[in-house]
C-alpha positions in Angstrom: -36.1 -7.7 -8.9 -37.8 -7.1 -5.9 -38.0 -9.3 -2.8 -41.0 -9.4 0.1 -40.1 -10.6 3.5 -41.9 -11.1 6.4 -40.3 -8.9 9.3 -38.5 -11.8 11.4 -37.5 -10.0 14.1 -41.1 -9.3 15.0 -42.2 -12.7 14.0 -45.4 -13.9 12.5 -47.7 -11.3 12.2 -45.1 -7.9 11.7 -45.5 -5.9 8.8 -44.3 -6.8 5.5 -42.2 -4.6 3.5 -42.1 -3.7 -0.2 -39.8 -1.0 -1.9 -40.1 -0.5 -5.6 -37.4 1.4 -7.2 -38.6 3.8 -11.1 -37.6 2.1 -13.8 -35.8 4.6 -15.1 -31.6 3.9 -14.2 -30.2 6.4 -12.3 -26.8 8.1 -12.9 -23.6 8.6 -10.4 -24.6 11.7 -8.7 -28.1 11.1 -9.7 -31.5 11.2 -8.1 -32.9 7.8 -6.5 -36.5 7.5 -6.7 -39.4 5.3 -6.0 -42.1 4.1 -3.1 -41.7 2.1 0.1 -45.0 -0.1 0.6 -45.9 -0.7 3.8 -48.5 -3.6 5.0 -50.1 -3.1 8.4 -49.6 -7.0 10.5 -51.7 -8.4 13.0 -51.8 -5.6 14.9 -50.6 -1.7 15.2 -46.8 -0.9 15.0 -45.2 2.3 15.8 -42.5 2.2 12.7 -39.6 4.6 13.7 -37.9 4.7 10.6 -37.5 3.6 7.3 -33.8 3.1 5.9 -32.3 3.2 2.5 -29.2 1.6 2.6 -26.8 1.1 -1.3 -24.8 -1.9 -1.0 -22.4 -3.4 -3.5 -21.1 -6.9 -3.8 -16.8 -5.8 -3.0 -14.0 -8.0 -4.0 -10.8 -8.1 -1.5 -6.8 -8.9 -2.6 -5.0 -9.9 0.6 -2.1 -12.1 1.1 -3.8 -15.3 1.5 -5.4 -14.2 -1.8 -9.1 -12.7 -3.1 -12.5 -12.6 -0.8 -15.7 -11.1 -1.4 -18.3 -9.5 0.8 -21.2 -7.6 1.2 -20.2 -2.9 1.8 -22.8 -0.3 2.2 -21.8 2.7 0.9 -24.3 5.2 1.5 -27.8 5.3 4.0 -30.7 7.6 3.7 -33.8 8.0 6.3 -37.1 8.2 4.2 -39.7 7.9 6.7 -40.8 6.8 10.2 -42.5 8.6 13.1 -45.9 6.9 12.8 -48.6 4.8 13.2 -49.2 1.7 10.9 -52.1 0.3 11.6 -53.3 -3.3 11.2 -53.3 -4.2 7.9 -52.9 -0.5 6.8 -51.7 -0.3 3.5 -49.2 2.8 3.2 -46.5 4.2 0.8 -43.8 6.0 1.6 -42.3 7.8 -1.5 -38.7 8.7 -1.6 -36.2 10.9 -3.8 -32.3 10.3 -2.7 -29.1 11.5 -4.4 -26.3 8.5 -4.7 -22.9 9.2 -4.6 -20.9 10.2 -7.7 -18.5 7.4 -7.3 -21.2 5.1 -7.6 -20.3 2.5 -9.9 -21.6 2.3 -13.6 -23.5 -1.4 -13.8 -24.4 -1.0 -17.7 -23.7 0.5 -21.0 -26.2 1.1 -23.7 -28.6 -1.2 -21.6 -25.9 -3.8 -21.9 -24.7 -5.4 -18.4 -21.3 -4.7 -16.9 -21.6 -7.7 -14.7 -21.2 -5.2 -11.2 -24.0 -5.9 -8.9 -25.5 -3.2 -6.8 -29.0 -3.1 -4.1 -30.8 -1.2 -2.2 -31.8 -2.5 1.1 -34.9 -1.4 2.8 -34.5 -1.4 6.7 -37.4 -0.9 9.3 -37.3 0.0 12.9 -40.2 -0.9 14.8 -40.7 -0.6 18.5 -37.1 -1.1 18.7 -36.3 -4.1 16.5 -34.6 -3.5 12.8 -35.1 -5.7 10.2 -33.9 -5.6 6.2 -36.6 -6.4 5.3 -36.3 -5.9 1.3 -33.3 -6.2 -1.2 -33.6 -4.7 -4.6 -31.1 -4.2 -7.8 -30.0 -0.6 -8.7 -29.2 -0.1 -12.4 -26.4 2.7 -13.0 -26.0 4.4 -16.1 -22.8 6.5 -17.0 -22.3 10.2 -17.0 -22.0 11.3 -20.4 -18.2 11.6 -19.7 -18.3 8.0 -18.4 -20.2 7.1 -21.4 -17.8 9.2 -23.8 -14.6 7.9 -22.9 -16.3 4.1 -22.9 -17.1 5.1 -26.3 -13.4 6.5 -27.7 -12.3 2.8 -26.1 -14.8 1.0 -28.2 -14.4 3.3 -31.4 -10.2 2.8 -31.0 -10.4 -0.7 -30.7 -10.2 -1.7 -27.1 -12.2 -4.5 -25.7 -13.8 -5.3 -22.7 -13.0 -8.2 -20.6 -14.5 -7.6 -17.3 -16.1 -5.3 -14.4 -15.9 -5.6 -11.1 -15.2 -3.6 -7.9 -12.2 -3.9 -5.3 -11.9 -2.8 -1.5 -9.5 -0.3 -0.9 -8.6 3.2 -2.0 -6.0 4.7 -4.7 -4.1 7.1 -3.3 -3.1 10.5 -4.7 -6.8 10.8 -5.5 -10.1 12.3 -4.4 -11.6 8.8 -4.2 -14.3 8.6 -1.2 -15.9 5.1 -1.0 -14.3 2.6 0.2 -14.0 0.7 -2.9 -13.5 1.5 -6.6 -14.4 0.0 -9.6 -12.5 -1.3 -12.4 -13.3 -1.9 -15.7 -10.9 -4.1 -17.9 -10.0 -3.8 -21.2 -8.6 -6.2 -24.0 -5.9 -3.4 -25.5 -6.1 -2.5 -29.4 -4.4 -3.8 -31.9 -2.0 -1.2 -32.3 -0.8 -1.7 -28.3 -1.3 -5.3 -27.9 2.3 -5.9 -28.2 3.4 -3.2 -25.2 0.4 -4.0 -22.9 -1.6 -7.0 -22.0 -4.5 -5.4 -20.0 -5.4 -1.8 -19.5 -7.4 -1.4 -16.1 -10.2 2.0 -16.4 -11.5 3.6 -13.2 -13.5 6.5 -12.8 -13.6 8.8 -9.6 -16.1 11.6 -10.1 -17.5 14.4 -8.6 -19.6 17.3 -8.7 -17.1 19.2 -10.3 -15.4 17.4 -12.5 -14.1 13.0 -12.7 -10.8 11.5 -12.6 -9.3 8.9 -14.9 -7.1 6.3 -13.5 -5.6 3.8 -16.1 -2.9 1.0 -15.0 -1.6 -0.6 -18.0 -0.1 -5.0 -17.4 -1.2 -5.0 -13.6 0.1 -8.1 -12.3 -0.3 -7.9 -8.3 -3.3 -5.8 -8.3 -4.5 -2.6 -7.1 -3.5 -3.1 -3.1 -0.1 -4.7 -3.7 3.0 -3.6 -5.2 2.3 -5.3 -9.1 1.7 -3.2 -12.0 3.8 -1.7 -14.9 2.3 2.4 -15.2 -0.3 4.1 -13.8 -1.6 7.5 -15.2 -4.6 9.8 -14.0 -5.9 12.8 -15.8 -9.1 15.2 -14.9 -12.2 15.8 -17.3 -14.8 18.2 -16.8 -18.6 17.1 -16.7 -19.0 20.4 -18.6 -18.5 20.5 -22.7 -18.4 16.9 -22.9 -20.2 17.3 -26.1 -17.0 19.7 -27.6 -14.6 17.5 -27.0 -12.4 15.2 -29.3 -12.8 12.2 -27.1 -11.5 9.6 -29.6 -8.1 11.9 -29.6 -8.2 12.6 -26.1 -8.3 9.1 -25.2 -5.5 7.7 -27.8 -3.2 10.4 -26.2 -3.6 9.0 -22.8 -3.1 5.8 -24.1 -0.2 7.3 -25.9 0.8 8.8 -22.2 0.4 5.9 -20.7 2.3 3.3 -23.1 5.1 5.4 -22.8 5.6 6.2 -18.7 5.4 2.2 -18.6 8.4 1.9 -21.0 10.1 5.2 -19.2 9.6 4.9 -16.2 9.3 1.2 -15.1 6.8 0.7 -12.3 5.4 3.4 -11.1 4.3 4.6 -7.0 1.2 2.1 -6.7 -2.2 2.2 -5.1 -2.1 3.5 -1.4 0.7 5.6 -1.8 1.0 9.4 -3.8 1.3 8.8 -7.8 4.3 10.9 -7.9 3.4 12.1 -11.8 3.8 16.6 -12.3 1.0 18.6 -11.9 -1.8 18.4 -14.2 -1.8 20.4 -17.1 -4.8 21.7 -19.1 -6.0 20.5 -22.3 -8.8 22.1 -23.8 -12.2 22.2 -22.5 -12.5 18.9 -21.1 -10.3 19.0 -18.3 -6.4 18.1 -17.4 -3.5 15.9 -18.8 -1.5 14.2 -17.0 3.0 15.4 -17.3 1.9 18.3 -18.9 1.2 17.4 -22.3 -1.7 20.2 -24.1 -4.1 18.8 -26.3 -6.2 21.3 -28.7 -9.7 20.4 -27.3 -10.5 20.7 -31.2 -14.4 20.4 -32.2 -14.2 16.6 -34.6 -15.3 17.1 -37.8 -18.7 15.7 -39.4 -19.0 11.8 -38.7 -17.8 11.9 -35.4 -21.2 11.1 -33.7 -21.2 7.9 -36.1 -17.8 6.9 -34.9 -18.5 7.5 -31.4 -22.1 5.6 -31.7 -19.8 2.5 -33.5 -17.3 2.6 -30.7 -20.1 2.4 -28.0 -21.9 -0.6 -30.3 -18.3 -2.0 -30.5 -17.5 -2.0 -26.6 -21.0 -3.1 -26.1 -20.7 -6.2 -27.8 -17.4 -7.1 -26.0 -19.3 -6.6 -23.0 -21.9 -9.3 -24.3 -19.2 -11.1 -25.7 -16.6 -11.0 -22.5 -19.3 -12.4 -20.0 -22.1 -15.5 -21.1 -25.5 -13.8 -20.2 -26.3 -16.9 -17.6 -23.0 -15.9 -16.1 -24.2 -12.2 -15.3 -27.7 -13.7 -14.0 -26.2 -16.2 -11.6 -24.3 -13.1 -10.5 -27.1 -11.1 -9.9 -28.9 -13.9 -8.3 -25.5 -15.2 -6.1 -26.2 -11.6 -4.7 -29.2 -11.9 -3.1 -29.6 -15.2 -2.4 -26.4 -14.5 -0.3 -28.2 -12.1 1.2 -30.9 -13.9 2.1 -28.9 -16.5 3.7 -27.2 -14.3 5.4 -30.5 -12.0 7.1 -32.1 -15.6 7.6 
Protein backbone atom coordinates (compact mmCIF):
# COMPACT_ATOMS: atom_id res chain seq x y z
CA UNK A 1 0.00 0.00 0.00
CA UNK A 2 1.82 2.79 -0.94
CA UNK A 3 0.70 6.44 -0.75
CA UNK A 4 2.05 9.66 -3.06
CA UNK A 5 1.82 13.09 -1.62
CA UNK A 6 2.53 16.30 -2.81
CA UNK A 7 5.13 18.02 -0.36
CA UNK A 8 2.64 20.62 1.48
CA UNK A 9 4.95 22.41 3.21
CA UNK A 10 6.58 23.57 0.04
CA UNK A 11 3.35 23.88 -1.68
CA UNK A 12 2.46 23.39 -5.23
CA UNK A 13 5.23 22.70 -7.16
CA UNK A 14 7.70 20.64 -4.29
CA UNK A 15 8.79 17.37 -5.10
CA UNK A 16 6.73 14.35 -4.72
CA UNK A 17 7.80 11.51 -2.81
CA UNK A 18 7.52 7.74 -3.44
CA UNK A 19 9.11 4.87 -1.21
CA UNK A 20 8.51 1.29 -2.24
CA UNK A 21 9.23 -1.23 0.31
CA UNK A 22 10.61 -5.48 -1.29
CA UNK A 23 8.03 -7.53 -1.21
CA UNK A 24 9.56 -9.90 0.63
CA UNK A 25 8.37 -9.54 4.74
CA UNK A 26 11.02 -8.80 6.89
CA UNK A 27 11.72 -10.39 10.26
CA UNK A 28 12.31 -8.81 13.97
CA UNK A 29 15.87 -8.11 13.82
CA UNK A 30 15.76 -8.27 10.13
CA UNK A 31 16.93 -6.28 7.22
CA UNK A 32 14.53 -3.44 5.70
CA UNK A 33 14.92 -2.92 2.14
CA UNK A 34 13.64 -1.05 -0.80
CA UNK A 35 13.96 2.43 -2.99
CA UNK A 36 12.93 6.06 -2.11
CA UNK A 37 11.73 7.70 -5.52
CA UNK A 38 12.26 11.04 -5.81
CA UNK A 39 10.48 13.50 -8.47
CA UNK A 40 12.22 16.81 -9.15
CA UNK A 41 9.13 19.92 -8.77
CA UNK A 42 8.98 23.13 -10.49
CA UNK A 43 12.18 23.95 -9.82
CA UNK A 44 15.68 22.79 -8.02
CA UNK A 45 15.57 21.67 -4.24
CA UNK A 46 18.51 21.08 -2.12
CA UNK A 47 16.97 17.84 -0.15
CA UNK A 48 18.95 17.53 3.14
CA UNK A 49 17.70 14.38 4.17
CA UNK A 50 15.66 11.57 3.68
CA UNK A 51 14.01 9.87 6.86
CA UNK A 52 12.78 6.43 7.61
CA UNK A 53 10.72 6.50 10.45
CA UNK A 54 8.60 2.64 11.79
CA UNK A 55 5.49 3.65 13.39
CA UNK A 56 2.84 1.36 14.97
CA UNK A 57 -0.76 2.03 15.62
CA UNK A 58 -0.36 1.76 20.12
CA UNK A 59 -3.19 1.12 22.36
CA UNK A 60 -3.26 2.92 25.94
CA UNK A 61 -5.09 1.57 29.45
CA UNK A 62 -5.42 4.59 31.73
CA UNK A 63 -7.93 5.31 34.34
CA UNK A 64 -10.52 6.96 32.38
CA UNK A 65 -10.08 3.82 30.27
CA UNK A 66 -8.32 2.70 26.57
CA UNK A 67 -6.89 5.30 23.86
CA UNK A 68 -4.99 4.81 20.83
CA UNK A 69 -2.34 6.70 19.00
CA UNK A 70 0.13 6.99 16.54
CA UNK A 71 4.43 5.77 18.31
CA UNK A 72 7.51 5.78 16.25
CA UNK A 73 9.81 3.37 17.34
CA UNK A 74 12.81 3.51 15.41
CA UNK A 75 14.29 6.41 12.58
CA UNK A 76 16.92 5.85 10.02
CA UNK A 77 18.68 8.61 7.64
CA UNK A 78 18.93 7.12 4.02
CA UNK A 79 19.90 9.95 1.99
CA UNK A 80 20.12 13.77 1.58
CA UNK A 81 23.03 16.11 0.76
CA UNK A 82 22.07 16.92 -2.74
CA UNK A 83 20.79 18.44 -5.59
CA UNK A 84 17.28 17.38 -7.13
CA UNK A 85 16.77 19.03 -9.97
CA UNK A 86 13.55 19.96 -11.74
CA UNK A 87 11.71 17.23 -12.58
CA UNK A 88 14.74 14.89 -11.89
CA UNK A 89 13.68 11.57 -11.45
CA UNK A 90 16.01 9.91 -8.66
CA UNK A 91 16.09 6.72 -6.39
CA UNK A 92 17.46 6.44 -3.30
CA UNK A 93 17.88 2.76 -2.26
CA UNK A 94 17.97 1.80 1.26
CA UNK A 95 18.90 -1.38 3.56
CA UNK A 96 17.90 -0.81 7.52
CA UNK A 97 17.86 -3.32 10.39
CA UNK A 98 14.39 -3.02 12.63
CA UNK A 99 14.40 -3.69 15.98
CA UNK A 100 14.03 -7.20 17.40
CA UNK A 101 11.05 -6.35 19.44
CA UNK A 102 9.35 -5.45 16.43
CA UNK A 103 6.09 -6.82 16.43
CA UNK A 104 5.03 -10.05 14.32
CA UNK A 105 1.93 -8.64 11.93
CA UNK A 106 1.32 -12.28 10.27
CA UNK A 107 1.55 -15.98 10.47
CA UNK A 108 1.85 -18.29 7.57
CA UNK A 109 0.81 -15.23 5.38
CA UNK A 110 -2.23 -15.00 7.58
CA UNK A 111 -2.95 -11.45 9.28
CA UNK A 112 -2.58 -10.87 12.98
CA UNK A 113 -4.66 -7.70 12.76
CA UNK A 114 -1.33 -5.39 14.21
CA UNK A 115 -0.78 -2.54 11.90
CA UNK A 116 2.70 -1.25 11.29
CA UNK A 117 4.33 1.74 8.52
CA UNK A 118 6.95 3.19 7.46
CA UNK A 119 6.99 6.88 7.05
CA UNK A 120 9.15 8.58 4.52
CA UNK A 121 10.16 12.12 5.79
CA UNK A 122 12.03 14.90 3.58
CA UNK A 123 13.93 17.87 4.62
CA UNK A 124 14.21 20.41 2.02
CA UNK A 125 15.65 23.93 2.44
CA UNK A 126 14.61 23.67 5.85
CA UNK A 127 10.94 22.41 5.75
CA UNK A 128 10.04 18.54 6.65
CA UNK A 129 7.36 16.95 5.35
CA UNK A 130 5.99 13.02 5.62
CA UNK A 131 5.57 12.84 2.75
CA UNK A 132 4.77 8.97 2.18
CA UNK A 133 3.12 6.17 4.56
CA UNK A 134 3.59 2.55 3.73
CA UNK A 135 2.65 -0.95 5.51
CA UNK A 136 5.45 -3.17 6.92
CA UNK A 137 4.69 -6.86 6.91
CA UNK A 138 6.56 -8.86 9.86
CA UNK A 139 7.15 -12.33 9.87
CA UNK A 140 8.16 -14.38 13.04
CA UNK A 141 11.55 -15.72 14.05
CA UNK A 142 11.56 -19.23 13.80
CA UNK A 143 11.27 -19.33 17.67
CA UNK A 144 8.29 -16.92 17.26
CA UNK A 145 6.97 -19.06 14.72
CA UNK A 146 7.70 -22.38 16.74
CA UNK A 147 6.14 -21.64 19.87
CA UNK A 148 2.95 -20.10 17.73
CA UNK A 149 2.98 -23.46 16.36
CA UNK A 150 3.14 -25.83 19.79
CA UNK A 151 -0.04 -23.30 20.67
CA UNK A 152 -1.83 -24.25 17.59
CA UNK A 153 -0.71 -28.09 17.63
CA UNK A 154 -1.92 -28.18 21.66
CA UNK A 155 -5.10 -26.69 21.09
CA UNK A 156 -4.95 -23.06 21.91
CA UNK A 157 -6.81 -20.54 19.85
CA UNK A 158 -6.28 -17.27 18.85
CA UNK A 159 -8.58 -14.44 19.66
CA UNK A 160 -6.74 -11.32 19.01
CA UNK A 161 -3.39 -9.17 18.41
CA UNK A 162 -2.69 -5.99 19.30
CA UNK A 163 -0.05 -3.77 21.00
CA UNK A 164 -0.21 -1.76 24.31
CA UNK A 165 1.92 1.35 25.60
CA UNK A 166 3.96 0.68 28.42
CA UNK A 167 6.66 -1.61 29.57
CA UNK A 168 6.80 -5.08 31.69
CA UNK A 169 9.06 -4.84 34.20
CA UNK A 170 11.62 -7.35 35.28
CA UNK A 171 12.40 -7.63 31.61
CA UNK A 172 14.76 -6.63 28.84
CA UNK A 173 11.91 -5.03 26.99
CA UNK A 174 13.16 -1.74 24.97
CA UNK A 175 10.28 -0.12 23.02
CA UNK A 176 7.99 1.58 24.43
CA UNK A 177 5.25 -0.74 23.76
CA UNK A 178 4.79 -4.51 23.54
CA UNK A 179 2.61 -6.72 21.88
CA UNK A 180 0.20 -9.16 22.92
CA UNK A 181 -1.20 -11.92 21.36
CA UNK A 182 -4.38 -13.61 22.87
CA UNK A 183 -5.19 -16.92 23.05
CA UNK A 184 -8.63 -18.97 23.50
CA UNK A 185 -7.00 -21.72 26.14
CA UNK A 186 -7.25 -25.63 25.22
CA UNK A 187 -9.51 -27.82 26.19
CA UNK A 188 -7.72 -29.43 28.77
CA UNK A 189 -7.21 -25.70 30.70
CA UNK A 190 -10.35 -24.06 29.86
CA UNK A 191 -11.70 -24.69 33.21
CA UNK A 192 -8.52 -22.99 35.26
CA UNK A 193 -8.03 -20.06 32.75
CA UNK A 194 -10.18 -17.98 30.61
CA UNK A 195 -7.48 -16.16 28.37
CA UNK A 196 -3.73 -16.75 28.13
CA UNK A 197 -2.01 -13.34 27.00
CA UNK A 198 1.63 -14.32 24.75
CA UNK A 199 4.33 -11.69 24.38
CA UNK A 200 7.56 -11.94 22.90
CA UNK A 201 10.69 -9.75 23.86
CA UNK A 202 13.63 -10.73 21.72
CA UNK A 203 16.96 -10.02 21.06
CA UNK A 204 20.11 -10.73 19.41
CA UNK A 205 20.91 -13.25 21.77
CA UNK A 206 18.24 -15.00 22.69
CA UNK A 207 13.81 -13.88 23.30
CA UNK A 208 11.77 -13.80 26.27
CA UNK A 209 8.35 -15.33 26.86
CA UNK A 210 5.91 -13.56 28.97
CA UNK A 211 2.47 -15.41 29.45
CA UNK A 212 -0.36 -13.86 31.93
CA UNK A 213 -3.02 -16.37 32.31
CA UNK A 214 -7.18 -14.56 33.29
CA UNK A 215 -5.90 -10.84 33.00
CA UNK A 216 -8.65 -8.83 34.12
CA UNK A 217 -7.12 -5.11 34.63
CA UNK A 218 -4.61 -5.33 32.04
CA UNK A 219 -1.07 -5.14 31.61
CA UNK A 220 -0.53 -1.36 33.31
CA UNK A 221 -2.87 -1.94 36.31
CA UNK A 222 -2.92 -4.16 39.10
CA UNK A 223 -5.51 -7.17 37.33
CA UNK A 224 -4.31 -10.47 36.44
CA UNK A 225 -4.15 -13.97 38.05
CA UNK A 226 -0.13 -15.34 37.15
CA UNK A 227 2.36 -14.24 35.16
CA UNK A 228 5.38 -16.45 34.10
CA UNK A 229 8.48 -15.54 31.77
CA UNK A 230 11.00 -18.02 30.52
CA UNK A 231 14.15 -17.47 27.96
CA UNK A 232 14.66 -19.45 24.53
CA UNK A 233 17.60 -19.30 22.42
CA UNK A 234 17.40 -18.23 18.68
CA UNK A 235 19.98 -21.10 18.27
CA UNK A 236 18.70 -24.95 17.95
CA UNK A 237 15.23 -24.00 17.47
CA UNK A 238 15.05 -26.83 15.10
CA UNK A 239 16.22 -29.54 18.15
CA UNK A 240 13.89 -28.61 20.30
CA UNK A 241 10.61 -30.33 21.62
CA UNK A 242 8.54 -27.24 21.30
CA UNK A 243 5.09 -28.90 21.69
CA UNK A 244 6.59 -30.21 25.26
CA UNK A 245 8.28 -27.21 26.01
CA UNK A 246 5.24 -25.20 25.67
CA UNK A 247 2.66 -27.59 27.57
CA UNK A 248 5.22 -27.36 30.60
CA UNK A 249 5.00 -23.67 30.68
CA UNK A 250 1.43 -23.91 30.48
CA UNK A 251 1.76 -26.55 33.12
CA UNK A 252 4.03 -23.75 35.05
CA UNK A 253 1.87 -21.32 34.61
CA UNK A 254 -1.62 -22.98 35.55
CA UNK A 255 -0.13 -23.87 38.62
CA UNK A 256 1.70 -20.43 40.05
CA UNK A 257 -1.92 -19.00 39.31
CA UNK A 258 -3.60 -21.59 41.68
CA UNK A 259 -0.27 -21.29 44.15
CA UNK A 260 0.45 -18.24 44.29
CA UNK A 261 -2.64 -15.99 43.77
CA UNK A 262 -1.74 -12.80 41.85
CA UNK A 263 1.42 -12.37 41.14
CA UNK A 264 3.96 -8.76 41.14
CA UNK A 265 2.35 -7.14 37.87
CA UNK A 266 3.62 -5.18 34.88
CA UNK A 267 5.82 -2.22 36.01
CA UNK A 268 7.16 -3.66 38.93
CA UNK A 269 10.06 -6.83 39.26
CA UNK A 270 8.23 -10.40 38.66
CA UNK A 271 9.58 -11.66 41.78
CA UNK A 272 9.74 -15.55 40.24
CA UNK A 273 13.65 -17.54 41.18
CA UNK A 274 16.19 -17.42 38.83
CA UNK A 275 15.97 -19.06 35.58
CA UNK A 276 16.93 -22.40 35.27
CA UNK A 277 18.21 -24.18 32.10
CA UNK A 278 16.30 -26.58 30.08
CA UNK A 279 17.91 -28.09 27.23
CA UNK A 280 19.12 -26.32 24.27
CA UNK A 281 16.54 -23.90 23.86
CA UNK A 282 17.00 -21.75 26.60
CA UNK A 283 15.60 -21.18 30.44
CA UNK A 284 12.57 -22.25 32.59
CA UNK A 285 11.14 -20.37 34.74
CA UNK A 286 11.25 -21.70 39.17
CA UNK A 287 13.68 -23.98 38.19
CA UNK A 288 12.01 -26.77 36.63
CA UNK A 289 14.62 -28.82 33.80
CA UNK A 290 13.23 -30.08 30.80
CA UNK A 291 15.23 -32.76 28.60
CA UNK A 292 15.49 -30.60 25.38
CA UNK A 293 14.79 -34.28 23.84
CA UNK A 294 15.01 -34.43 19.78
CA UNK A 295 10.67 -35.48 18.96
CA UNK A 296 10.40 -38.37 17.29
CA UNK A 297 9.29 -38.89 13.48
CA UNK A 298 5.91 -36.92 12.71
CA UNK A 299 6.77 -34.03 14.65
CA UNK A 300 7.22 -31.71 11.61
CA UNK A 301 3.57 -32.83 10.65
CA UNK A 302 2.29 -31.96 14.09
CA UNK A 303 3.99 -28.82 14.24
CA UNK A 304 2.83 -27.83 10.40
CA UNK A 305 -0.99 -28.84 11.82
CA UNK A 306 -0.66 -26.73 14.82
CA UNK A 307 0.60 -23.66 12.75
CA UNK A 308 -2.51 -24.55 10.08
CA UNK A 309 -4.63 -24.84 13.27
CA UNK A 310 -3.68 -21.32 14.95
CA UNK A 311 -3.81 -19.96 11.52
CA UNK A 312 -7.24 -20.56 10.99
CA UNK A 313 -8.27 -19.15 14.43
CA UNK A 314 -6.51 -16.18 13.30
CA UNK A 315 -8.90 -16.11 10.12
CA UNK A 316 -11.55 -17.25 12.22
CA UNK A 317 -10.98 -14.69 15.42
CA UNK A 318 -11.02 -11.46 13.14
CA UNK A 319 -13.68 -11.10 9.81
CA UNK A 320 -11.19 -10.18 6.94
CA UNK A 321 -13.09 -6.62 6.33
CA UNK A 322 -12.38 -6.15 9.93
CA UNK A 323 -8.47 -6.40 9.42
CA UNK A 324 -8.82 -4.13 6.16
CA UNK A 325 -10.75 -1.31 7.78
CA UNK A 326 -7.83 -1.63 10.30
CA UNK A 327 -5.24 -1.24 8.01
CA UNK A 328 -7.06 1.43 6.20
CA UNK A 329 -8.24 3.38 9.74
CA UNK A 330 -4.33 3.62 9.89
CA UNK A 331 -3.55 5.67 7.32
CA UNK A 332 -6.38 7.52 6.61
CA UNK A 333 -5.78 8.69 10.24
CA UNK A 334 -2.70 9.53 9.11
CA UNK A 335 -3.59 11.48 6.49
CA UNK A 336 -5.90 13.43 8.39
CA UNK A 337 -3.69 14.01 10.77
CA UNK A 338 -0.44 15.36 8.24
CA UNK A 339 -3.24 17.28 6.28
Amino acid sequence: MVFKRLLGALGVGGPTVDTVLDPASVRPGGTLTGQVHLTGGKADFEIEHITLELVARVEAEHEGGESEGVVAFDRFTVGGGFRLAEGERRSVPFSVIVPWETPVTELRGQSLGVVLGVRTELSVAGAKDKGDLDRLNVAPLPAQEAVLEALGGLGFGFRSADLEYGRIGGTGQRLPFHQEIELVPSPRYARQVDEIELTFLANPGDMEVVLEADKRGGFLSSGGDALTRFTVSHDGVERQDWPSTVDGWMRQLVEHRASYGSPAGYGSPMGHASPAPFGPGGHGQEGQHHDGRRSGPGMGTAVAAGAAGLAVGVVGGMVAGEVVDEVGDFFEGEEEEEG
